[in-house]
Each structure stands twice: as C-alpha cells, then as structure tokens.
C-alpha positions as CSV (number, residue, x, y, z in Angstrom):
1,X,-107.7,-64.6,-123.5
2,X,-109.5,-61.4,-122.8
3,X,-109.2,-59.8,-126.5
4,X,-109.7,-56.2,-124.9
5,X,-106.8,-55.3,-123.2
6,X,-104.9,-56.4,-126.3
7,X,-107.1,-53.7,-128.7
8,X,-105.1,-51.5,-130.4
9,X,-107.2,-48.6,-128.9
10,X,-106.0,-49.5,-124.8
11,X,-102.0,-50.5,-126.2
12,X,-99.6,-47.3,-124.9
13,X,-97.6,-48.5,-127.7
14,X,-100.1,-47.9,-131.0
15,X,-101.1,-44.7,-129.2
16,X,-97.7,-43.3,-129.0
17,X,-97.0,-44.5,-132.4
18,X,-99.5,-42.0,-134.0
19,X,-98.5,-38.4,-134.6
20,X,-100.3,-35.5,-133.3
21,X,-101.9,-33.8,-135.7
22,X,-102.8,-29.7,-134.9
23,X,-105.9,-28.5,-136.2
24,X,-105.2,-25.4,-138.2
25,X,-106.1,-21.9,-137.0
26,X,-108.1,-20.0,-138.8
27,X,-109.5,-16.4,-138.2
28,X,-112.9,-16.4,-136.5
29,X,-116.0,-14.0,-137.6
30,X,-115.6,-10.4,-136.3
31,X,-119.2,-11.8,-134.5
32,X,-117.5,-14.6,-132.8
33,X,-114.3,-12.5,-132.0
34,X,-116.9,-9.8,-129.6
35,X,-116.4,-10.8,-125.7
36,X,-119.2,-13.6,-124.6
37,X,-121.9,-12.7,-121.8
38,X,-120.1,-14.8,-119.4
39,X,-116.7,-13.6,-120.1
40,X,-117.8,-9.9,-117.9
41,X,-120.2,-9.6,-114.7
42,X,-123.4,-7.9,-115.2
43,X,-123.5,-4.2,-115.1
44,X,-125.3,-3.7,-112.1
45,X,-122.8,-5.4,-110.1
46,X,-120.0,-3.5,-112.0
47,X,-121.7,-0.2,-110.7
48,X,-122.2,-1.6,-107.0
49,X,-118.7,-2.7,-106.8
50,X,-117.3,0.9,-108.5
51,X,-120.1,2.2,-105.7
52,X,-118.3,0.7,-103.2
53,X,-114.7,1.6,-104.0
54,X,-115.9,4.8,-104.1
55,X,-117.6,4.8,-100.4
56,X,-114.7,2.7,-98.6
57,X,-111.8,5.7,-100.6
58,X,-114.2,8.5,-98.6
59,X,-114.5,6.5,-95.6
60,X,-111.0,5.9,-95.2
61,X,-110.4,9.1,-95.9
62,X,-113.0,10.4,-92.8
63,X,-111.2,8.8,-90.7
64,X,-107.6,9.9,-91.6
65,X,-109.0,13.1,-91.2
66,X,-110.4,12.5,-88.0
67,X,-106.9,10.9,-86.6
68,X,-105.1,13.5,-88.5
69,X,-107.1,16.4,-86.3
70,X,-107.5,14.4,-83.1
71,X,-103.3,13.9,-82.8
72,X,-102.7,17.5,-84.1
C-alpha cells in the first residue's frame, strides 16, 4: 500500500483538524512604513503624463473655440 497518500500531511481531514493561527500585528518602523520605489512611477513619467493633460485640456479647448467661432 502506497504509505503517501495516507500521510497525515496530503489527509483533508488532519488539515482541517488544525486551527488557524494569525500571526500578530505589530507596528512596523517609521522606515518601513515610507511608500516603496515600486509602489509610484518615476518622476519623469509623472511630469510627461501631467505634460500631457495639460496639452490635450488646451487642445481641446482650440478646437471648441474654433467650432464655437465657425457656427457663430
């Protein structure tokens, strides 16, 4: 008989029957609490994207102007 399907490790049963322990919180380090490099984009493509924003707003705003004038 193959002894490793009846190991208490692979038995549904003898997992279930254990109780879930939580690991308890506890405060982190100001120095772990500050936001992680990967957590933000860099700040060059912050500023091109803010660039941008900006540049479609006035574009879109050109060519309200323009319909806005030309239907007048």
């Amino acid at each position: 008989m193959n002894d490793a399907l009846h190991h208490p490790v692979n038995d549904a049963s003898a997992r279930a029957a254990k109780p879930m322990t939580a690991k308890p919180m506890t405060a982190k380090p100001m120095a772990a609490k500050r936001r992680d490099e990967e957590d933000r984009a860099p700040m060059g493509m912050t500023v091109r994207v803010v660039i941008y924003l900006v540049a479609v707003h006035f574009f879109a705003a050109f060519l309200f102007l323009l319909f806005f004038l030309a239907g007048g």
